[in-house]
Structures are given as C-alpha cells and as structure tokens.
VEXDREN-2710 file (C-alpha; in Angstrom, 1 decimal):
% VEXDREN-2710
k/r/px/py/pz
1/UNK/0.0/0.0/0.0
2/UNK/0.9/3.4/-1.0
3/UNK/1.8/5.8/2.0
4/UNK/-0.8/9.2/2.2
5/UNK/3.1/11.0/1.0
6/UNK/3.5/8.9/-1.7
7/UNK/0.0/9.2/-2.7
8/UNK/0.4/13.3/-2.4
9/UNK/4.0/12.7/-4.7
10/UNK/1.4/11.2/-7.3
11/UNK/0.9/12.9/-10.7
12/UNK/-2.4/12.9/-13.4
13/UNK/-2.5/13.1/-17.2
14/UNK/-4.1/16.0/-17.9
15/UNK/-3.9/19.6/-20.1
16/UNK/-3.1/22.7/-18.6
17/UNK/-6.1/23.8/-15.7
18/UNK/-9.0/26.4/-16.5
19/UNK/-10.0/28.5/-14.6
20/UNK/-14.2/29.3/-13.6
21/UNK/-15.8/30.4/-11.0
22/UNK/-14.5/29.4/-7.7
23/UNK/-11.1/29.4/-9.3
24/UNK/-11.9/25.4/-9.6
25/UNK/-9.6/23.5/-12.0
26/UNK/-10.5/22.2/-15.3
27/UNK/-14.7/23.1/-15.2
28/UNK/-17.3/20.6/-16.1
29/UNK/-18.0/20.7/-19.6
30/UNK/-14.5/21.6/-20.9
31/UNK/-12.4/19.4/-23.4
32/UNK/-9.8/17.8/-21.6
33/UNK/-8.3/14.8/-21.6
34/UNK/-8.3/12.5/-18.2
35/UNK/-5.7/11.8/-15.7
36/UNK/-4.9/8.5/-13.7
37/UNK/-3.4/8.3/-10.5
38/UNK/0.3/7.2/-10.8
39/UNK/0.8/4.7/-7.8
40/UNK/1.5/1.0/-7.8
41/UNK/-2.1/-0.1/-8.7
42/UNK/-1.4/1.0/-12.2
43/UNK/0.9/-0.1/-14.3
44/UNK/0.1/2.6/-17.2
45/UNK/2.3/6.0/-17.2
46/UNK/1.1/9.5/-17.4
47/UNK/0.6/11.0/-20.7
48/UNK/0.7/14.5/-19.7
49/UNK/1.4/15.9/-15.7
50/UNK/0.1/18.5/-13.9
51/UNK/2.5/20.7/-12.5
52/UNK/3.6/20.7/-9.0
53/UNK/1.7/24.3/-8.7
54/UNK/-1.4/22.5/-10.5
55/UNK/-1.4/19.8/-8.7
56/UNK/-1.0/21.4/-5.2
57/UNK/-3.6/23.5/-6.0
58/UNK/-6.3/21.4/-7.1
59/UNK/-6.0/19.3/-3.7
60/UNK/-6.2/22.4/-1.7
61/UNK/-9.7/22.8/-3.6
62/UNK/-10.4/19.6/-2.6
63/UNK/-9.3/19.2/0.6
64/UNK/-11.4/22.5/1.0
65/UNK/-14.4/21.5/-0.3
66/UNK/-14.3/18.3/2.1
67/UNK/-13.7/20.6/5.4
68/UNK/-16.5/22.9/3.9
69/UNK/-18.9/20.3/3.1
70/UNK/-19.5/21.7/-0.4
71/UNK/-21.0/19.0/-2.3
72/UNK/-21.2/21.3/-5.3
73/UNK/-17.3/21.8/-5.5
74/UNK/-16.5/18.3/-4.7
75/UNK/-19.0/17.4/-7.6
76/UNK/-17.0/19.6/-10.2
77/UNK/-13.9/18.8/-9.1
78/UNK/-14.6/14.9/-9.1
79/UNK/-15.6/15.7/-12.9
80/UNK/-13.1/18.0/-13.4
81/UNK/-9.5/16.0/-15.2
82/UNK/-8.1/13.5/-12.9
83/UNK/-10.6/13.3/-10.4
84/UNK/-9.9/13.1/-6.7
85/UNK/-6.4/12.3/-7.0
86/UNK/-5.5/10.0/-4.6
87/UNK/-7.1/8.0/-1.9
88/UNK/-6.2/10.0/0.7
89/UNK/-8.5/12.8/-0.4
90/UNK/-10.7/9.7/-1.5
91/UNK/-11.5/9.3/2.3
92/UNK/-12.5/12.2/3.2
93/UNK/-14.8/12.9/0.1
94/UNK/-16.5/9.6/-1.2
95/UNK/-18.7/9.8/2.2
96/UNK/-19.7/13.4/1.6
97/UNK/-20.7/12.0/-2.3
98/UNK/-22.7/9.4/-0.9
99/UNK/-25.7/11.9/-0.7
100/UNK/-24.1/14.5/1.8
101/UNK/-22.0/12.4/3.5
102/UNK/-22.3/10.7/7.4
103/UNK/-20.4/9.6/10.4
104/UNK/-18.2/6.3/10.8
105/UNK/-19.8/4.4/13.0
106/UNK/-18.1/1.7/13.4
107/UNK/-20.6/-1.3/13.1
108/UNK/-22.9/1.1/11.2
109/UNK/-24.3/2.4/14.3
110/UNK/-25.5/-0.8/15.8
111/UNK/-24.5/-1.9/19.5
112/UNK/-24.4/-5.8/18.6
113/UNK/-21.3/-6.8/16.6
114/UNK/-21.7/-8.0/12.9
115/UNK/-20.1/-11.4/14.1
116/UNK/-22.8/-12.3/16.0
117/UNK/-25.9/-11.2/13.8
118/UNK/-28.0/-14.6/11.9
119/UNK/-26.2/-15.7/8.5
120/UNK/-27.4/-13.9/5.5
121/UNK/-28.9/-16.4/2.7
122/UNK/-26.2/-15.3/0.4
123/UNK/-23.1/-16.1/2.0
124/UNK/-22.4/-18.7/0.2
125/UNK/-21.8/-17.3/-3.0
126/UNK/-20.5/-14.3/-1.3
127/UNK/-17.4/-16.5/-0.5
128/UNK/-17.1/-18.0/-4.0
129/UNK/-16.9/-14.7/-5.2
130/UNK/-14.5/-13.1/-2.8
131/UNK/-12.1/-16.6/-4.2
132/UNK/-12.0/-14.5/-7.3
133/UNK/-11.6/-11.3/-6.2
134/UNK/-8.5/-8.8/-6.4
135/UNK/-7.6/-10.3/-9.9
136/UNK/-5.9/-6.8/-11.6
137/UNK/-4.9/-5.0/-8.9
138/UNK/-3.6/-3.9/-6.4
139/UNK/-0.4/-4.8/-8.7
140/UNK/2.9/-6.1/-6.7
141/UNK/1.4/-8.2/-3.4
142/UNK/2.1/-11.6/-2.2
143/UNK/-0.3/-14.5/-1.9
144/UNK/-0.4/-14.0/2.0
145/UNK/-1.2/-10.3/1.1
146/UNK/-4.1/-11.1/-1.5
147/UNK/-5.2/-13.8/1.0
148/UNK/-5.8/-11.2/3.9
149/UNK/-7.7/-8.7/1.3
150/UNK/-10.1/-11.1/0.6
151/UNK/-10.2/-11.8/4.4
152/UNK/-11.4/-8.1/4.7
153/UNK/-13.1/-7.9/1.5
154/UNK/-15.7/-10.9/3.0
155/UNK/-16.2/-9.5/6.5
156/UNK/-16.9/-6.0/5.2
157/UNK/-19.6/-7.7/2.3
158/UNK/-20.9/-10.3/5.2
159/UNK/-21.2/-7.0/7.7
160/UNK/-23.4/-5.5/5.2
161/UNK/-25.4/-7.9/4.6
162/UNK/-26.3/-9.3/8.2
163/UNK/-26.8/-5.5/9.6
164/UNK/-29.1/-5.4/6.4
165/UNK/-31.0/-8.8/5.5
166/UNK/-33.3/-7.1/3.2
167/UNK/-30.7/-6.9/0.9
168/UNK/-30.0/-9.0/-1.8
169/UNK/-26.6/-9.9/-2.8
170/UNK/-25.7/-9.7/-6.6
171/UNK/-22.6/-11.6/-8.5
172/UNK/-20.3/-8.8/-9.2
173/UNK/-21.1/-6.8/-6.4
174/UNK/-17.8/-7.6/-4.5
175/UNK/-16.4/-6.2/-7.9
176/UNK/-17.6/-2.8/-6.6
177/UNK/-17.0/-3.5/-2.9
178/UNK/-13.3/-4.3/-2.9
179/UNK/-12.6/-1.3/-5.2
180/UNK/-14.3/0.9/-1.7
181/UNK/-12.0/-1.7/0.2
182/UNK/-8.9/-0.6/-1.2
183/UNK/-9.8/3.2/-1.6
184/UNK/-11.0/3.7/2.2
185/UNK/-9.6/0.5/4.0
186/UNK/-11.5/-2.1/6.2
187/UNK/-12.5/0.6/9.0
188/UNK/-14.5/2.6/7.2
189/UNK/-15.5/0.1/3.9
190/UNK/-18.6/-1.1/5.4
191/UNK/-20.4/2.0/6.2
192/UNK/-19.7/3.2/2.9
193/UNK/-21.0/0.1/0.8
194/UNK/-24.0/0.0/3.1
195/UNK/-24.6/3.5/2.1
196/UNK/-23.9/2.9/-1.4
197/UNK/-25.9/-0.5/-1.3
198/UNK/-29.1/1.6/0.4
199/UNK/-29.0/4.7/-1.5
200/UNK/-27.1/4.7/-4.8
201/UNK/-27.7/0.4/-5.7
202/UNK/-30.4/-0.4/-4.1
203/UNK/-32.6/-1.0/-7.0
204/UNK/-29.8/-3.5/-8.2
205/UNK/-30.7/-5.4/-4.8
206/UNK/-34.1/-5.8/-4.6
207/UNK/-35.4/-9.8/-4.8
208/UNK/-36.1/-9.2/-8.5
209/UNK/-34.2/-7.8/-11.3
210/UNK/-37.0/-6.2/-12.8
211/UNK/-36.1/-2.4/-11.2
212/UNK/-32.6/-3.2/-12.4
213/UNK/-33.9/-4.0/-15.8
214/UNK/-35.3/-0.5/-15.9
215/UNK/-32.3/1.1/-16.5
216/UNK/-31.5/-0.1/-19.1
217/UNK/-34.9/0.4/-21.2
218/UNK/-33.5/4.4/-21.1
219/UNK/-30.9/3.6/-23.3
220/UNK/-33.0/3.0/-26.8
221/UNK/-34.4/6.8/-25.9
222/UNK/-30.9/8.2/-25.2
223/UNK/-29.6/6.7/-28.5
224/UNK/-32.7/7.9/-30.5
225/UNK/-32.4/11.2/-29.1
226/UNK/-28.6/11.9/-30.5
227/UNK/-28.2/9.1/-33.7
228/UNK/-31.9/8.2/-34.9
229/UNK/-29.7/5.6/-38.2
230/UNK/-27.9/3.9/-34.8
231/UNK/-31.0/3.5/-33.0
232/UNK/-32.5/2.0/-36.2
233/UNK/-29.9/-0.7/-36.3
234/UNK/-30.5/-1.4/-32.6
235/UNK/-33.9/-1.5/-31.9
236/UNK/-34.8/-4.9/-32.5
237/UNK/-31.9/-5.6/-29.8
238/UNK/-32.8/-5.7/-25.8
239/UNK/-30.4/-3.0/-24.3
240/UNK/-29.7/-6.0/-21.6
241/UNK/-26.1/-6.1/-23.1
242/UNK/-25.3/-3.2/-20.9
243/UNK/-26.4/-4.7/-17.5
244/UNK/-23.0/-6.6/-16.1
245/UNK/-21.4/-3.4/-16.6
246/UNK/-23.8/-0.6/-15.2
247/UNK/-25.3/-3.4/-12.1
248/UNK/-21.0/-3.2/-10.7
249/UNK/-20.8/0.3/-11.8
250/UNK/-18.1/-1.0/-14.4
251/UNK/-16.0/-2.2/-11.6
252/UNK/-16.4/-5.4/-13.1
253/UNK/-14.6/-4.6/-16.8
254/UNK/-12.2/-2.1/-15.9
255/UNK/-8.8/-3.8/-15.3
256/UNK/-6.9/-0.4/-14.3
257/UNK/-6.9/0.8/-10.7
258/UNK/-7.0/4.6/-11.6
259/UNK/-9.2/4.5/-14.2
260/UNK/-11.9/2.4/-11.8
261/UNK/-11.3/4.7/-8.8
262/UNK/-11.5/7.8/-11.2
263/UNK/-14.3/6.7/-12.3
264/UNK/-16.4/6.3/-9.3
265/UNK/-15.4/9.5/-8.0
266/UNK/-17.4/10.7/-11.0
267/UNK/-20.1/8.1/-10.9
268/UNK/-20.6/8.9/-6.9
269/UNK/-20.5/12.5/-7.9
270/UNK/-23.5/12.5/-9.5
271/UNK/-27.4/11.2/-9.9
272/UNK/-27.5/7.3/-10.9
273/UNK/-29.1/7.9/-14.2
274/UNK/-25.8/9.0/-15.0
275/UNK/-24.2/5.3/-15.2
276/UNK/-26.7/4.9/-18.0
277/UNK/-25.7/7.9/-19.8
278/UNK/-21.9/6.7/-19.3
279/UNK/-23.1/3.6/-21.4
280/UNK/-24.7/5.4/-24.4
281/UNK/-21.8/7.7/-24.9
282/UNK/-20.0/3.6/-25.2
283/UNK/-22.6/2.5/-27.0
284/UNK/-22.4/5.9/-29.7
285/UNK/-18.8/5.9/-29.8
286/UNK/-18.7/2.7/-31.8
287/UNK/-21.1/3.8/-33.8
288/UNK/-19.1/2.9/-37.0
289/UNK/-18.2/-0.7/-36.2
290/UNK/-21.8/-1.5/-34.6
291/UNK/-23.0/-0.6/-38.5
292/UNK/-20.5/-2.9/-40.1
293/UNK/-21.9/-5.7/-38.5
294/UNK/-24.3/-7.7/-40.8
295/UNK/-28.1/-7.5/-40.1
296/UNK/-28.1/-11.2/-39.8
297/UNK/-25.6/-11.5/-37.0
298/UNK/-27.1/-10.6/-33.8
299/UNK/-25.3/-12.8/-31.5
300/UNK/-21.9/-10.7/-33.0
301/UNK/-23.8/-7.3/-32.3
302/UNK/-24.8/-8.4/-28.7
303/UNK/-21.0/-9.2/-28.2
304/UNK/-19.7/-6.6/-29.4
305/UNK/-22.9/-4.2/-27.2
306/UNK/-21.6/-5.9/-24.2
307/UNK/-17.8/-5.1/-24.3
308/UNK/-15.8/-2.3/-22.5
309/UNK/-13.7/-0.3/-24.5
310/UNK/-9.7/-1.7/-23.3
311/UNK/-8.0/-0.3/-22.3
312/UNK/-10.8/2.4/-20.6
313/UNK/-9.4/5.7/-20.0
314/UNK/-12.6/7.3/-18.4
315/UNK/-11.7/11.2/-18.8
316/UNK/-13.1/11.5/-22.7
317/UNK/-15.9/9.5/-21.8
318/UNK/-17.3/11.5/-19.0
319/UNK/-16.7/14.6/-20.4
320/UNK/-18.7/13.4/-23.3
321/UNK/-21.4/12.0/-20.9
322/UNK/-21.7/15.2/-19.2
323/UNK/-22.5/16.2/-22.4
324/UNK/-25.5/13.5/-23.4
325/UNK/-27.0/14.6/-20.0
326/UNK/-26.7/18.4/-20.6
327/UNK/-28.5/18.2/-24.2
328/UNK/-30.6/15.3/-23.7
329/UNK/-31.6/15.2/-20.2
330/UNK/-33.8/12.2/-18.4
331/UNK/-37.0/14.5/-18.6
332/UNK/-36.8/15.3/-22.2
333/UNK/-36.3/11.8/-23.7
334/UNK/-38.8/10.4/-25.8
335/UNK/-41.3/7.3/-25.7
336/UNK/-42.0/8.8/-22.5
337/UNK/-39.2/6.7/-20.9
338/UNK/-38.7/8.8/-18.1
339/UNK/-41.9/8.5/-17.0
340/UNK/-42.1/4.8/-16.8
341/UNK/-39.3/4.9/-14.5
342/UNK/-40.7/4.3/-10.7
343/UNK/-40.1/7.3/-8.4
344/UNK/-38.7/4.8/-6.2
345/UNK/-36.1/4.0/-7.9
346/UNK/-32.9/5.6/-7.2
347/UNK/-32.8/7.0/-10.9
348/UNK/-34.7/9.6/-9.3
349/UNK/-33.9/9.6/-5.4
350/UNK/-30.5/10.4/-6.0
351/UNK/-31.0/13.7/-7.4
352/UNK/-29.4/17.0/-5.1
353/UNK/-32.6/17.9/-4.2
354/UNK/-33.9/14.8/-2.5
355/UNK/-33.9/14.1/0.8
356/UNK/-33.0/10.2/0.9
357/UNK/-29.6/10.3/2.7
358/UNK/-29.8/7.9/5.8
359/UNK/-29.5/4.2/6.1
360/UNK/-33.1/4.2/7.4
361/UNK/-34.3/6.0/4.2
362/UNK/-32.9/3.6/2.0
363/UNK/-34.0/0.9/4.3
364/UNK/-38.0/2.6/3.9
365/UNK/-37.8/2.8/0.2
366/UNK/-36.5/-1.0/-0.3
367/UNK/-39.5/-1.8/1.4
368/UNK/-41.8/0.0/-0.4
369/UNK/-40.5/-1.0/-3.4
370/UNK/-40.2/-4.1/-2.5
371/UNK/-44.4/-3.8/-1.8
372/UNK/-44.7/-2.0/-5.5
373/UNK/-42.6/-5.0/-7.1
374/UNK/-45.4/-7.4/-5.8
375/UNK/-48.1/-5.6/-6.3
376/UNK/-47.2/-5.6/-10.1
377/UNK/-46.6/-9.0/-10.3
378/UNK/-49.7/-9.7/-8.8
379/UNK/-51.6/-7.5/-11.2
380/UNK/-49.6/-9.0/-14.0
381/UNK/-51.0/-12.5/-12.5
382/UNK/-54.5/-11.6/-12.9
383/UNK/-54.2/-10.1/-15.9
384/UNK/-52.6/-13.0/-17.4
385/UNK/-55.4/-15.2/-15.7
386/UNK/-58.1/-13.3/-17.0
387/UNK/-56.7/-13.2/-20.7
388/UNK/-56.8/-17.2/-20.5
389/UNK/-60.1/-17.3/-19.3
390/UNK/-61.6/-14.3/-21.1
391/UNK/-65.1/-14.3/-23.0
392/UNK/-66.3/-12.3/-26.4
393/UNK/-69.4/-11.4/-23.9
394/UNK/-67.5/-10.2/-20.8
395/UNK/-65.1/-7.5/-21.7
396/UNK/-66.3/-5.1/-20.2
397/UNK/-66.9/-7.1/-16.7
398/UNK/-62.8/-7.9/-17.0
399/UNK/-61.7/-3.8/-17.5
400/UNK/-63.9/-3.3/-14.7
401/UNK/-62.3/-6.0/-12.4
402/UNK/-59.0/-5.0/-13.8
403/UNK/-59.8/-2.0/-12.4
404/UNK/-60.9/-2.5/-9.1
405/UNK/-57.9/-5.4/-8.3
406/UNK/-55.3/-2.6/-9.3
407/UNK/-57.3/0.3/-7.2
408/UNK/-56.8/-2.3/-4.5
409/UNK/-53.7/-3.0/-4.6
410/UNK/-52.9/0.8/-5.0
411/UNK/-55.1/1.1/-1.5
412/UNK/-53.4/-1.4/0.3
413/UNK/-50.0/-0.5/-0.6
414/UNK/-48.4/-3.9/-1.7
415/UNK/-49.5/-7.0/-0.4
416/UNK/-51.9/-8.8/2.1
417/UNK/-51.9/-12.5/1.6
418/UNK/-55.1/-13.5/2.7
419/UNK/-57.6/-10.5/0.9
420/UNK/-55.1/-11.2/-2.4
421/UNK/-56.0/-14.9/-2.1
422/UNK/-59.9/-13.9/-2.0
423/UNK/-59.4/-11.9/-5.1
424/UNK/-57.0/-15.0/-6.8
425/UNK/-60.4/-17.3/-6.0
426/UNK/-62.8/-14.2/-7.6
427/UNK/-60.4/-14.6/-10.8
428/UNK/-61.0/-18.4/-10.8
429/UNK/-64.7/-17.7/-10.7
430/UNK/-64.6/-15.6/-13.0
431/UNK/-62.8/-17.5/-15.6
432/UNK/-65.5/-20.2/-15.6
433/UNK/-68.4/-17.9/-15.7
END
C-alpha cells in the first residue's frame, strides 16, 4: 500500500487547468483529456502531468471543499480531469458524495457486533466470489497479502449484509466493494458500501431484477435522441447487453486501478441515471463498427454491445457523458421513458434535491419498493389469468375488475396475503363464468 506521502507525490495526465468560477480547476463541460493516479495499482504512465503548482492547488480545492462540506465543489472537481487524485482525499470525500455524506460508526451504528448477527442467505456465493476477487490489482502483493484482502473484502460484504437482511446480494457486487475496500480500508468500507448499497444500488438489490432491468430500457431513448440511423440498427436488440457493466458500476470490466477509482469518483459524484448515460456515450462511440456488422448477425452485435472499450481511460468519456446529460436530459427523452421509471427507484432519489440520505431512508424505500414489485406482479398475474379465461361477452366485466384489483392494490399498498387470495379465487370464478 501506497503511504498518504506517496500518494500526495502522485501525478495525473491532464492539459493545462481552467479557470471558472470558484477558481476550480478544469470546469465541467470543458475538453480535456483525463488523468490516472500514478501509484503502484497502475501499471500505465502518465501522458501528460500536472504541474507541482497545479497539482498542489487542485488538492487544496479539494481538501477545501471536504472541510466545507461543499458538495457542489466536490461534484466539479470529481468531474473535473483526474478526479480526486488520490485515496487520501478519496476518504474524506467519497462519504460526503454518498448523498451529503455521514459519520463512521463503526458497526454502522448498531451496539451488537456484525459477528454475532444470523447468517445472511447469500453467503455462500459471497465467499465464492471473494475466491476470485482482487484479480488486476492492487499490482505487486504476495499470496499471503491477496489472501488477507479477501479476508477483509468478506467481513466488510458479510457486515453488510447481516446488519441489512433485506438486501439482496448480486454476483459482481464484490467487484464494486473491494474497489471501496482498497480506496478507504476495512475501518470505514462497510459503512460506505452499506450507504452505497441503500441509497445509490439499491434497485440492483431488490429480490427481483426487474427495477434493475429499468435502467436499461432508457438507453433506446438516449440513443434515438442523439443518432436516430444507430437507433435503427438497434432496436430490434434488448439494451440487456449493458447490464453486467452498469449493475457493478463498471467495476467489473475495468482492469486499471486509476481508471476504476477515477471513475467512481465521478459516478458517486452524481445522480444514478448517469451510469446509464456513461453507457450510451459507449454505445455511440462505436457507432461505426456497430454498422458494419451484418443484419443477420445478432449474436456478433450483442457481443460486441456488451464489451468495454480496453483499455478504458474514463476522462473522454465523462466529459462526453456530461455532455449527453446536458442536451438530452432524463425528462426530455422520448417514448415517455422517463416517466415509466418508478419514483422509487434511485434514478430519481439520487437527485441534489432529495432528501434520501440515511441508512433508514434507503432501508424505507427498499420496502416500499419491495411492496410495489409485488403488487405488479400480482396484477400482471391476474391479468394474465383473465386473458386465458376471457369471453367475447364479458369485456367489459374484466376492465372493470381489472380496475378494481389494481385500485386495490394501489389502497393497500403492496401485499396482504389473505384479501389477495380472495381476489385470486374471484379470478377463478370468473374464468369459468
């Protein structure tokens, strides 16, 4: 591990700063190239390097804007060429990203120790996947020091989880977990991925994949919106070629230290939607080779969909996705797509002006959403029944219990076992009258 001087002795790519506003270096919106963090995660050299003035300056900004709070600095900044910097400034801002920051608590403000809380359901695979963790990086460390990361890398997932049983664990989620690992060490990892689970992921860990699947349907809009001939050539395709890499936040296809940690500063810098407007700008960039590929070779044009850019140097990118989001933002896309999206999902509660910023407010959403996931698969039950068992004569008696079962459900807020099994047996009735 690098020491906090080493880590300030670090250099980015970048071109020279601009100036704007609070004197804040390189302004969102302006075309720069990106930096990495030169330390001994990353093998890759800098192209260009920010002066020892620059550089000094721009983590004074930071370092400011952490003392002050100021999630609107930290936000350009973490935009702004190179990112963060280092990990040391890392700590101190990734909590005040993760919706205006919050306090180490050390077990995540619970008395009884993590050790001691019921196994989580998912453990199991949790382990399997923590055996094939810490693959690309950190670069240089022994067996015995790989076999104590994934030591930590487990206890901070399994602390998660067991303070937080609602939550579902996803493969590829230690992907995103031992990149916080790494960044703010085991003593304050947990508190930040339970954050991050609650508030910025939780739709990716709900018992269904169907809010995670919503993501994704905003990508045919985004794409019609800049490049109607590519959005031709993709439509017949389902956009689920972009969901291993926007469910880990790309953590799972980026092999480069830097360009991962540089790229959730960004990511945790801004609204959720914007991992989704990351994967257009991908998706566009290609646009060329995507309409090379013969009409009758789907399977090639899903691989292809589904592939990172390697090696993935993120500063281009977001400065392009900035961008998308500028001219084509989430309210203005077409096919009403915006709409459709739930307004519990954290597509929209992770906007600056909402007030979801505790554990317990992400612990009250998953719940409700968790109630609005089965009230639409109930509905989508009947429905279904009632189609099957549907008569010429009676259409007008189904809209009509349509109707009233989702009016119900609506009423009651999600799900009541015993009135939903009277209305299952009303169905069945139904469908023999």
């Amino acid at each position: 591990m690098v020491s906090a001087e080493e880590e300030d002795a670090a250099r980015t790519r970048s071109e020279p700063d601009e100036k704007e506003g609070n004197n804040l270096v390189t302004p969102i919106g302006t075309h720069q190239t990106d930096g990495l963090l030169q330390n001994d995660r990353s093998s890759s050299p800098p192209a260009f390097i920010l002066s020892d003035d620059q550089l000094q300056k721009k983590k004074a900004q930071i370092a400011s804007a952490c003392t002050r709070s100021d999630g609107d600095d930290l936000t350009k900044l973490a935009t702004s060429a190179g990112g963060l910097l280092s990990d040391r400034l890392r700590k101190q801002a990734w909590p005040l990203l993760l919706n205006g920051g919050y306090k180490s608590s050390n077990g995540l403000g619970l008395k009884c120790a993590w050790q001691d809380l019921p196994q989580h359901e998912d453990e199991g695979q949790v382990k399997l996947d923590v055996n094939r963790s810490f693959i690309y990086y950190p670069n240089g460390e022994s067996e015995e020091q790989l076999d104590r990361r994934k030591v930590d890398l487990l206890n901070v997932i399994t602390e998660v989880l067991r303070r937080h049983p609602m939550l579902c664990y996803f493969q590829g989620f230690h992907d995103i977990a031992q990149v916080f690992l790494l960044v703010l060490g085991r003593e304050n990892a947990a508190d930040a991925v339970a954050h991050l689970s609650l508030l910025r992921i939780r739709d990716f860990m709900l018992p269904s994949l169907t809010p995670s699947l919503a993501h994704l349907e905003l990508l045919p809009a985004i794409i019609y919106s800049v490049d109607s001939t590519l959005y031709q050539r993709l439509r017949h395709v389902d956009p689920y070629f972009a969901l291993a890499a926007t469910l880990t936040l790309y953590a799972h296809d980026i092999e480069d230290y830097n360009d991962i940690a540089r790229l959730f500063d960004f990511l945790l810098a801004h609204e959720a939607v914007v991992s989704v407007y990351l994967f257009a700008v991908i998706v566009l960039s290609r646009k060329h080779e995507l309409l090379d590929i013969p009409a009758d070779e789907p399977e090639m044009l899903q691989h292809v969909l589904s592939k990172i850019p390697r090696p993935f140097k993120p500063g281009n990118y977001i400065r392009r996705t900035m961008a998308l989001l500028r001219d084509y933002p989430p309210k203005k896309l077409p096919f009403r797509a915006w709409s459709k999206v739930s307004g519990l999902s954290v597509l929209k509660t992770t906007n600056r002006s909402s007030n979801v910023k505790s554990l317990e407010d992400g612990e009250d959403l998953f719940r409700r959403q968790e109630a609005q996931l089965k009230r639409q698969q109930f509905r989508k039950k009947v429905i279904t029944a009632l189609w099957r068992y549907r008569q010429p004569a009676s259409g007008l008696a189904l809209a009509i219990l349509v109707g009233v079962v989702s009016f119900w459900l609506r009423k009651n807020d999600g799900y009541a076992p015993t009135a939903i099994w009277r209305i299952w047996n009303v169905v069945k009735v139904y469908g023999r009258t």
